[in-house]
N, C-alpha and C positions, 0 to 999 in steps of 0.2 A: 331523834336524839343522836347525835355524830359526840366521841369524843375521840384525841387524837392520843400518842404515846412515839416516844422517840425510842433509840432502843437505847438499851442499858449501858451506856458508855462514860457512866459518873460515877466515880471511885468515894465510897465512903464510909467507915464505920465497918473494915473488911468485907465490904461486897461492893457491887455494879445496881446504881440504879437508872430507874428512865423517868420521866415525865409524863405523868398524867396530863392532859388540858381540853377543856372546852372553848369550842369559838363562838358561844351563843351567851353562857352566864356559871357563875356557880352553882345554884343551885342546880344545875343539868350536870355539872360535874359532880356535884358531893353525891346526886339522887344515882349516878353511875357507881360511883366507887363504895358509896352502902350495899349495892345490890352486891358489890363482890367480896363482901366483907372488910375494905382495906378500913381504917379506922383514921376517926376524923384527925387525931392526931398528927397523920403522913401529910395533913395539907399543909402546904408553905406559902403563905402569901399569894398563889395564881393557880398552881399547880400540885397537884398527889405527887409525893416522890415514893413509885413503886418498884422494890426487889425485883432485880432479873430474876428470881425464880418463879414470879408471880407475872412477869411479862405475858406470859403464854396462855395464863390466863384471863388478861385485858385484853389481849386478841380475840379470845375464843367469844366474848361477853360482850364483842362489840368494836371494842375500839381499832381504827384506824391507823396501821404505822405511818409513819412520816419521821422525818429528818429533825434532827438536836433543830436546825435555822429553819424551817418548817413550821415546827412548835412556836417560835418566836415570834414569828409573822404574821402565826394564827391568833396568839393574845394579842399581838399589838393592833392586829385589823379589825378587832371583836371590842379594844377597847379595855380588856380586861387584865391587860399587864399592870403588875405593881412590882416596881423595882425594890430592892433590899435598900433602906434608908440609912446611912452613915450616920454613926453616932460617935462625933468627935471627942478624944481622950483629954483630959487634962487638967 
């Protein structure tokens, strides 16, 4: 089981977070991030958005750093990217 983590460089909601992602499937990522507690809630559509203070603990647990376009490369080569879908106003 590989999962990968970019570092904390996403401003949101007063803090830095980073990106969870598997290059194999979901269920290898949600069976990753139960084992570390983070809660299914944090899933966004492809990826766990986890608190830079919890970074150090996806390292320790496993996961692999890599690069914010790193991360990108690895959903889109796995197949497992889902883009945010526009929902037109009006």
């Amino acid at each position: 089981m590989t999962v990968y983590i970019d570092p904390p460089n996403w401003p949101g909601h007063g803090r830095m977070w980073s990106h969870l992602v598997s290059d194999v499937s979901y269920a290898e990522l949600h069976a990753f991030a139960a084992d570390m507690g983070v809660l299914r809630r944090a899933f966004e559509r492809d990826h766990y958005d986890i608190p830079s203070h919890r970074y150090p603990d996806a390292v320790r647990a496993g996961a692999v750093e890599v690069s914010s376009r790193e991360v990108v490369r690895l959903l889109h080569g796995a197949g497992l990217r889902r883009r945010k879908t526009h929902v037109p106003r009006g």
